[in-house]
Residue frames as qw, qx, qy, qz and C-alpha x, y, z in Angstrom:
[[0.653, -0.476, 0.501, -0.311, -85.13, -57.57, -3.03],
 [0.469, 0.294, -0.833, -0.017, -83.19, -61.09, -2.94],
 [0.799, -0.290, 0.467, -0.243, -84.20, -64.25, -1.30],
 [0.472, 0.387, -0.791, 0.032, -82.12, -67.05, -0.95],
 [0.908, -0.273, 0.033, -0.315, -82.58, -70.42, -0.01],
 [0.507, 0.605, -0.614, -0.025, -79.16, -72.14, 0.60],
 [0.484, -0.282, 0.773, -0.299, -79.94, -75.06, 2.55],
 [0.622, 0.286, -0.611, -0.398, -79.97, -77.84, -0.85],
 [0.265, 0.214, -0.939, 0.056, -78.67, -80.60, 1.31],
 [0.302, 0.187, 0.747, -0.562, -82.25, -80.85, 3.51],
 [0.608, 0.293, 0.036, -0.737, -83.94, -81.08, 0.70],
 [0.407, -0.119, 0.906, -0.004, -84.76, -84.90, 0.34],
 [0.131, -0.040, -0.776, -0.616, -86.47, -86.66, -3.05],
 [0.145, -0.779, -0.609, 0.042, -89.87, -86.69, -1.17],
 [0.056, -0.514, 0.005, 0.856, -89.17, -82.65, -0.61],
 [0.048, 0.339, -0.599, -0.724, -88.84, -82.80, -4.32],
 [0.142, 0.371, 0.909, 0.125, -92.04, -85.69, -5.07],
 [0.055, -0.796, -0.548, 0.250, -94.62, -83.10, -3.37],
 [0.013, -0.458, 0.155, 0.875, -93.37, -79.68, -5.12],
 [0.080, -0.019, 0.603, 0.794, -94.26, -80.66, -7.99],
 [0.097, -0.759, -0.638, 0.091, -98.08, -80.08, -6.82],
 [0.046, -0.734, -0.108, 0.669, -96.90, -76.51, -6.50],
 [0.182, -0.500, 0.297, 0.792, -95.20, -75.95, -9.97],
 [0.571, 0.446, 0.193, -0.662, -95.91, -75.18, -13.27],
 [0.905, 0.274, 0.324, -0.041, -96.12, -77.13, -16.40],
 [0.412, 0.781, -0.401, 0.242, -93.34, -75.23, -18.16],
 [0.203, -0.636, 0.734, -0.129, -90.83, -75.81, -14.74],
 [0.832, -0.077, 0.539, -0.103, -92.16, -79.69, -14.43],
 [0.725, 0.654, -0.204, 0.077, -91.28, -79.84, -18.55],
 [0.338, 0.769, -0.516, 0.166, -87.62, -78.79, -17.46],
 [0.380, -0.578, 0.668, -0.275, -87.06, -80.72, -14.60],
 [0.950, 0.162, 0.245, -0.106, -87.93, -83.98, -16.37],
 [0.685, 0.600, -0.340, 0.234, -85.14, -83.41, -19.00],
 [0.006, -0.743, 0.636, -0.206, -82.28, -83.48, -16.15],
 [0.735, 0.210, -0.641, 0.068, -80.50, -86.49, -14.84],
 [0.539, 0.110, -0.722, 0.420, -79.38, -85.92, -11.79],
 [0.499, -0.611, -0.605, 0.111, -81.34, -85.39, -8.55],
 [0.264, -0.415, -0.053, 0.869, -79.27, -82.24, -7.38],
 [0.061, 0.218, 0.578, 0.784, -80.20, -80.78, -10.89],
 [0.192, -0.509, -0.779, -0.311, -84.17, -81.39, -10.21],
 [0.520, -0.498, -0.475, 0.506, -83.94, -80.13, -6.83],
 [0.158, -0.411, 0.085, 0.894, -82.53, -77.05, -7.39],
 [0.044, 0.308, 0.560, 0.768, -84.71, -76.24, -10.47],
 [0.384, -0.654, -0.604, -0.247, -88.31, -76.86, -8.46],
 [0.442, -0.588, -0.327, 0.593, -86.80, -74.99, -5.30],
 [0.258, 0.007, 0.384, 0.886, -86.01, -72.32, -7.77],
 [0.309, -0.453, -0.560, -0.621, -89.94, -71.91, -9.00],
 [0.528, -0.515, -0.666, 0.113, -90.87, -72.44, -5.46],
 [0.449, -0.333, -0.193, 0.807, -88.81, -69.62, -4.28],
 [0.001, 0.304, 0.321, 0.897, -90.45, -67.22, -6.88],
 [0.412, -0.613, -0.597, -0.315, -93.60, -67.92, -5.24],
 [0.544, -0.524, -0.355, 0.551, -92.36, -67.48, -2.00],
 [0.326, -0.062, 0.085, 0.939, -91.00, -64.24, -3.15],
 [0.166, -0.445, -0.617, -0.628, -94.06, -63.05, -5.22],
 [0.425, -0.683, -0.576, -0.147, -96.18, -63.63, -2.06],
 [0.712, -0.457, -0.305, 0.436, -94.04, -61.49, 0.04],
 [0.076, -0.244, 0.007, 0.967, -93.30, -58.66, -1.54],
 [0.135, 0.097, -0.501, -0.850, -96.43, -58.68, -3.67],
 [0.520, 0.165, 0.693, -0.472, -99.29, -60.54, -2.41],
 [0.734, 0.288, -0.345, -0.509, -99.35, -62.82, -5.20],
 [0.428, -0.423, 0.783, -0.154, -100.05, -66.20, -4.99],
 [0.879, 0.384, 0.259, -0.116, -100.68, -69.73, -6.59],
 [0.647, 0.038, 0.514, 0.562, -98.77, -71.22, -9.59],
 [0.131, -0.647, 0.378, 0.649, -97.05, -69.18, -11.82],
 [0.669, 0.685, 0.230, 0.174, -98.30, -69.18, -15.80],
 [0.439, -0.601, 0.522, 0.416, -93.91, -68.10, -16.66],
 [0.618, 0.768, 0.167, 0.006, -93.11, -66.82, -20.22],
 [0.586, -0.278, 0.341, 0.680, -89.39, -66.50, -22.18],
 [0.266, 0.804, -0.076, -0.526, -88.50, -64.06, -24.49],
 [0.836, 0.469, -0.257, 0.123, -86.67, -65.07, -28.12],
 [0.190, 0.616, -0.694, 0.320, -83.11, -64.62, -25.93],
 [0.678, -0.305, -0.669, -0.027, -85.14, -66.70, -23.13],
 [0.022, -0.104, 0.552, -0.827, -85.38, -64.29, -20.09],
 [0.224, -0.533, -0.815, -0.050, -88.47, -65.55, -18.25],
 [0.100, -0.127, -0.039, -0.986, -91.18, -63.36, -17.60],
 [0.175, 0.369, 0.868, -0.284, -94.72, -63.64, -15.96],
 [0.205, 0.275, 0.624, 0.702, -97.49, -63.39, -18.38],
 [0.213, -0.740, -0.509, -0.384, -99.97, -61.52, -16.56],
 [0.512, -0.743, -0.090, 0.423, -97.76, -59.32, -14.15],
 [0.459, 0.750, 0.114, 0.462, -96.84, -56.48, -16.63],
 [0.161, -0.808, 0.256, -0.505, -94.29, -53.71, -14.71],
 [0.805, -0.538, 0.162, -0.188, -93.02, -56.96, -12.72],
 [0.345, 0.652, -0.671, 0.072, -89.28, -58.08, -12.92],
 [0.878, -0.336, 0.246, -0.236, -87.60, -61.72, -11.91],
 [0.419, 0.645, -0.622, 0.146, -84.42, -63.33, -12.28],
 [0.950, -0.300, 0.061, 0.064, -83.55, -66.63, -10.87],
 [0.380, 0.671, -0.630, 0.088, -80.43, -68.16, -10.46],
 [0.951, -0.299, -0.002, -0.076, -78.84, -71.62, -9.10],
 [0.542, 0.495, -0.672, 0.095, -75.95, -73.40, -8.45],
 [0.706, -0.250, -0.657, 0.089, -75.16, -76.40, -6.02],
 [0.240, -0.280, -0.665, 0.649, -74.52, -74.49, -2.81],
 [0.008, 0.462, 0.500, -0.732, -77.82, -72.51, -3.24],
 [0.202, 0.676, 0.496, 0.507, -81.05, -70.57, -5.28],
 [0.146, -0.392, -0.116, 0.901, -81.68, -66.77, -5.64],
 [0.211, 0.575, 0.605, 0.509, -84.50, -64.72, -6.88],
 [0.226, -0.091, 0.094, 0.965, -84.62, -61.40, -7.62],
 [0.188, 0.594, 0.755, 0.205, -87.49, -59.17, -7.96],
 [0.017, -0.540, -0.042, 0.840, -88.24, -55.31, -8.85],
 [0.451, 0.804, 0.360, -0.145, -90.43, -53.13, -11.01],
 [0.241, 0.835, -0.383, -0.312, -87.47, -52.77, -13.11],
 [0.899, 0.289, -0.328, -0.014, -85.37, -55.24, -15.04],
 [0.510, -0.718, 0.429, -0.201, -83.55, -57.01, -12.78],
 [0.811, 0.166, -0.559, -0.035, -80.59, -59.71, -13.52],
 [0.514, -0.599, 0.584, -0.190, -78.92, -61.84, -10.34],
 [0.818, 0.243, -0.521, -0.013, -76.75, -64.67, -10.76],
 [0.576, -0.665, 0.453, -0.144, -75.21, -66.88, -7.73],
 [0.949, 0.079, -0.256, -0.165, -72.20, -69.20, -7.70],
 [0.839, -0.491, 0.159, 0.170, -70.17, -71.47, -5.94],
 [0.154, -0.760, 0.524, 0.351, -66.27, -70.70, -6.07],
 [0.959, 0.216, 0.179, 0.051, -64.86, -72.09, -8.93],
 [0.533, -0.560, 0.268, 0.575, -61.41, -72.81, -10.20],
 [0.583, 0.797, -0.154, 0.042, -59.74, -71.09, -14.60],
 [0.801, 0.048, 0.409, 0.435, -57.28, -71.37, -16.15],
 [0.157, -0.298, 0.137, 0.931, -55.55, -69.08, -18.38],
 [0.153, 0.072, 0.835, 0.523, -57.87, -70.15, -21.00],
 [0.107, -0.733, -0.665, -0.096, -61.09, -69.57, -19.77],
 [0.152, -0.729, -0.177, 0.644, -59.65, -66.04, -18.28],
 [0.245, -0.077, 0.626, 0.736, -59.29, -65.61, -22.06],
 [0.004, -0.538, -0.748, -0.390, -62.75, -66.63, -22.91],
 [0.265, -0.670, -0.692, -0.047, -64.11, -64.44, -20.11],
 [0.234, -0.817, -0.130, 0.510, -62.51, -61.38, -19.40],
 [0.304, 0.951, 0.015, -0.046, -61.65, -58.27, -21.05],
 [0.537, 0.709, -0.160, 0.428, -58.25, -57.04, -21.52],
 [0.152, -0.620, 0.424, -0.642, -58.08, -54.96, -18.88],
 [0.865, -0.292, -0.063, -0.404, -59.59, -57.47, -16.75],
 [0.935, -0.074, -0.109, 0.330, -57.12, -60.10, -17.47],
 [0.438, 0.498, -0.476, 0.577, -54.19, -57.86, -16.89],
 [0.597, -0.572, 0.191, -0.530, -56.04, -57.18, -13.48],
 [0.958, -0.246, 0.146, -0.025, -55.44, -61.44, -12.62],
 [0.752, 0.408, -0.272, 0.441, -52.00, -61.31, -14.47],
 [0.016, 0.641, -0.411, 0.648, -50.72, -58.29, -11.85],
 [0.608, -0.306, 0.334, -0.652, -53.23, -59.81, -8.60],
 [0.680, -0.039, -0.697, -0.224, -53.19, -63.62, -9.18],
 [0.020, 0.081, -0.835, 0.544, -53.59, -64.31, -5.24],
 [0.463, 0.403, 0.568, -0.548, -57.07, -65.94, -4.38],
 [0.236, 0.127, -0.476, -0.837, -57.98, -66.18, -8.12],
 [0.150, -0.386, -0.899, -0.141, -60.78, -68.45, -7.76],
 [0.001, -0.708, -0.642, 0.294, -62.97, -66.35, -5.68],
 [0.080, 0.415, -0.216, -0.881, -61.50, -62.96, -7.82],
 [0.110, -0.060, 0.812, 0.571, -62.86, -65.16, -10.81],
 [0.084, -0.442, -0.865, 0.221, -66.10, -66.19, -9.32],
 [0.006, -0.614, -0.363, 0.701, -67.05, -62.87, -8.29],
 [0.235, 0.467, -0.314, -0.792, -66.44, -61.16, -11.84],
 [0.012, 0.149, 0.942, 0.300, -68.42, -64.40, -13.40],
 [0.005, -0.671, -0.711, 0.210, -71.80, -63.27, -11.49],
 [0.088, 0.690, 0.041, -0.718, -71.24, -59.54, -11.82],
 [0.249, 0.169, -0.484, -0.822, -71.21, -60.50, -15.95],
 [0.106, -0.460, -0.866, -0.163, -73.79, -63.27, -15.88],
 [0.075, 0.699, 0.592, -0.394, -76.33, -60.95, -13.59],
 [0.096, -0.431, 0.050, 0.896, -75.23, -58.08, -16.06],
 [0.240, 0.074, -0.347, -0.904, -76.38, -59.60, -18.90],
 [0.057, -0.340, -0.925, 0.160, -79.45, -61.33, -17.42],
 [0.087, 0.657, 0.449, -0.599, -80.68, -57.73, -16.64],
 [0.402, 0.525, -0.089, -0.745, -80.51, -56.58, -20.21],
 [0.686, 0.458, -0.073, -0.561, -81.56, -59.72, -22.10],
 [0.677, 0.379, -0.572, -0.268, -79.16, -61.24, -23.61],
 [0.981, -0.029, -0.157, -0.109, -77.97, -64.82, -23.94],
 [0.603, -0.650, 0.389, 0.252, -74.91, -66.49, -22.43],
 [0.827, 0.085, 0.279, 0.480, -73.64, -67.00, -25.84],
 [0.323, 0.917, -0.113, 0.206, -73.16, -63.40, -26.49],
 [0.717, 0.079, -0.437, 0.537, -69.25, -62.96, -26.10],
 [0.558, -0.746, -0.364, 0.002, -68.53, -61.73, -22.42],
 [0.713, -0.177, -0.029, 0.677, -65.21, -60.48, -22.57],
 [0.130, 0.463, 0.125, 0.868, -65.98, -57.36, -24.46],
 [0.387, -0.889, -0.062, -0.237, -67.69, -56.30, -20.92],
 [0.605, 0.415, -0.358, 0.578, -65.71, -54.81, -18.91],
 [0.507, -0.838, -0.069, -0.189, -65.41, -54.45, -14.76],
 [0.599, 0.156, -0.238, 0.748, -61.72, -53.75, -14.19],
 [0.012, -0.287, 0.249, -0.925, -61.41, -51.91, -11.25],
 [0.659, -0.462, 0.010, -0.594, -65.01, -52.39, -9.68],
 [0.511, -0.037, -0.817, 0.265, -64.01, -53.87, -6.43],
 [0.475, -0.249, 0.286, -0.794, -66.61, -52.21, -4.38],
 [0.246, 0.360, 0.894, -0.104, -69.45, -54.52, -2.89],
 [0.217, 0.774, 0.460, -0.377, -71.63, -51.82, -4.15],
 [0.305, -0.431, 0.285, 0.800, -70.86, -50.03, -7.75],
 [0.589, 0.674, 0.291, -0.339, -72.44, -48.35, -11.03],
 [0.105, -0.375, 0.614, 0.687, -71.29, -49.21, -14.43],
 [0.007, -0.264, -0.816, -0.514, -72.87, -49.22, -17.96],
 [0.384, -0.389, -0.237, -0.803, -75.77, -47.26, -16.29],
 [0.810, -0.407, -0.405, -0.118, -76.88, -50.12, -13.88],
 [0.530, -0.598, 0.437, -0.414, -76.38, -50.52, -10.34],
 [0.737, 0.115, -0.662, 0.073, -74.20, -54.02, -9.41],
 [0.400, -0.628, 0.490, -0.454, -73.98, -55.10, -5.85],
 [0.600, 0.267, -0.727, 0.202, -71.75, -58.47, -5.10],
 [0.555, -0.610, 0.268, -0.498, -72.37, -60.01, -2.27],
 [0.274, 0.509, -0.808, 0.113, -69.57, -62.52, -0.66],
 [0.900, -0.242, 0.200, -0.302, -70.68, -65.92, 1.63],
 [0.445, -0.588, 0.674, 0.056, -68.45, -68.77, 2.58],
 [0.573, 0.003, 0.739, 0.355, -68.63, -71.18, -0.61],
 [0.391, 0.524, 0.499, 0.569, -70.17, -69.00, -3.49],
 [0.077, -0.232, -0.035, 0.969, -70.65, -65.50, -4.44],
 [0.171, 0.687, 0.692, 0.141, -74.10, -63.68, -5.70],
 [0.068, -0.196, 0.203, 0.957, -73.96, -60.37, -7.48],
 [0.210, 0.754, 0.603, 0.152, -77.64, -58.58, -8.82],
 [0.326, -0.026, 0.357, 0.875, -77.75, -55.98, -11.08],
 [0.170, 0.507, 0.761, 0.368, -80.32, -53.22, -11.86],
 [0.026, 0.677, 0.112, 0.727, -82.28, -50.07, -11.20],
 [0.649, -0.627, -0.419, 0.099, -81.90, -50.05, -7.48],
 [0.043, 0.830, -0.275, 0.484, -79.90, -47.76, -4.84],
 [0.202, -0.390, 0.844, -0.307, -79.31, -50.56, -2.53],
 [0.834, -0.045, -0.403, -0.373, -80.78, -54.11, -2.31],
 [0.480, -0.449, 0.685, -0.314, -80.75, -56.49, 0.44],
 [0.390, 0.163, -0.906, 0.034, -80.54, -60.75, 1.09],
 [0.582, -0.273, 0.557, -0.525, -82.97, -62.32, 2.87],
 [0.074, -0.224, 0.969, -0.075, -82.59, -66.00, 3.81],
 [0.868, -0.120, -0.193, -0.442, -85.49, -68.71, 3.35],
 [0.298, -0.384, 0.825, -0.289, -85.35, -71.03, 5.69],
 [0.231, -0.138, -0.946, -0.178, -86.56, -75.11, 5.06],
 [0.026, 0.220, 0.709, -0.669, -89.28, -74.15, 7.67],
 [0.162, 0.501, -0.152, -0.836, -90.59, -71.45, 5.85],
 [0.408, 0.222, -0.624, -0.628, -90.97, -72.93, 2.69],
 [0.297, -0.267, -0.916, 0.045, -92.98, -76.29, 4.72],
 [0.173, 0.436, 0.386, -0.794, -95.40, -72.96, 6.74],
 [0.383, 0.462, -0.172, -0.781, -96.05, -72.17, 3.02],
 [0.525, 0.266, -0.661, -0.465, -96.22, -75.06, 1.14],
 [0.628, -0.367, 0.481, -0.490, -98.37, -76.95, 3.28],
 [0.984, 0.022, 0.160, 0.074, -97.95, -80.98, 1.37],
 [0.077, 0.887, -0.454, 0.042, -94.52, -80.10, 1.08],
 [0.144, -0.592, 0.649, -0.456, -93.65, -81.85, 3.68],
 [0.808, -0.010, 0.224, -0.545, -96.31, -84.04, 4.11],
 [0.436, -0.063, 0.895, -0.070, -96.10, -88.39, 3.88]]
């Protein structure tokens, strides 16, 4: 299951004062190191959403004790047989959970160059934008999330080199390569694509409400 929360702009620097009662010492570490208020936001809504998530499919609840591996996929240290997979970007968070490794990545259209279709696609791939170049931003977008969530679900790091995957040709919303399930899912400023052992996965919205029902000093003066 996905939940997403993609309502950033209602979330106001008192939103953001009173989370940090919710989170843990590892997220509160990270969100200190950013600069910029969007940044912060999105991180703690990010941790907040896990909970939310956690408590909803799993009736777990409280703060989150949120382990990394040497590549840094995060894991929960006392929820063995439990998968999770965040993801941000400015129009919106996503987390992923299943009792299998699970990777999901969301982002807002963006525009390449030839260059970066260099860094980031295969061969095939790039002949794919050389033949099809209409709409490339949101072709681009899409095949960013479908490799970020790909390798999120087995591990590795974003510096491994991404080009030597290959999804030429998967233009389903719904498709199996490399063994894994990928399902891409399209919305009116970014794309979000999750990857893993599944036969279908759904999207369910979090509303600002929601998260102020649950997090009761959210909100709060």
């Amino acid at each position: 299951m996905i939940y997403l929360f993609d309502d950033i702009e209602s979330i106001t620097d008192h939103h953001l004062n009173n989370a940090y009662a919710y989170l843990s010492k590892e997220r509160i570490n990270r969100i200190t190191q950013y600069q910029f208020s969007l940044d912060k936001k999105l991180s703690a809504m990010a941790e907040l959403l896990l909970q939310y998530t956690l408590e909803r499919e799993y009736g777990i609840l409280g703060k989150l004790e949120i382990m990394r591996t040497s590549a840094g996929k995060p894991f929960l240290k006392d929820e063995k047989g439990l998968f999770f997979n965040l993801s941000h970007c400015k129009e919106g968070v996503a987390c992923a959970v299943s009792s299998q490794p699970i990777g999901v990545d969301i982002q807002q259209l963006v525009e390449c160059d030839h260059d970066v279709l260099k860094m980031v696609c295969s061969d095939e791939e790039l002949k794919e934008f050389e033949d099809h170049h209409d709409d490339l931003p949101s072709k681009f977008t899409r095949l960013w999330t479908i490799k970020e969530a790909y390798i999120k679900c087995i591990g590795e790091g974003l510096t491994e080199n991404i080009s030597k995957y290959n999804f030429a040709k998967c233009c389903e919303q719904q498709f199996m390569k490399y063994g894994l399930s990928f399902k891409t899912f399209t919305f009116k400023n970014y794309f979000l694509t999750a990857c893993g052992e599944f036969h279908d996965i759904k999207v369910q919205k979090v509303s600002l409400d929601q998260f102020e029902k649950k997090f009761k000093q959210f909100s709060k003066s």
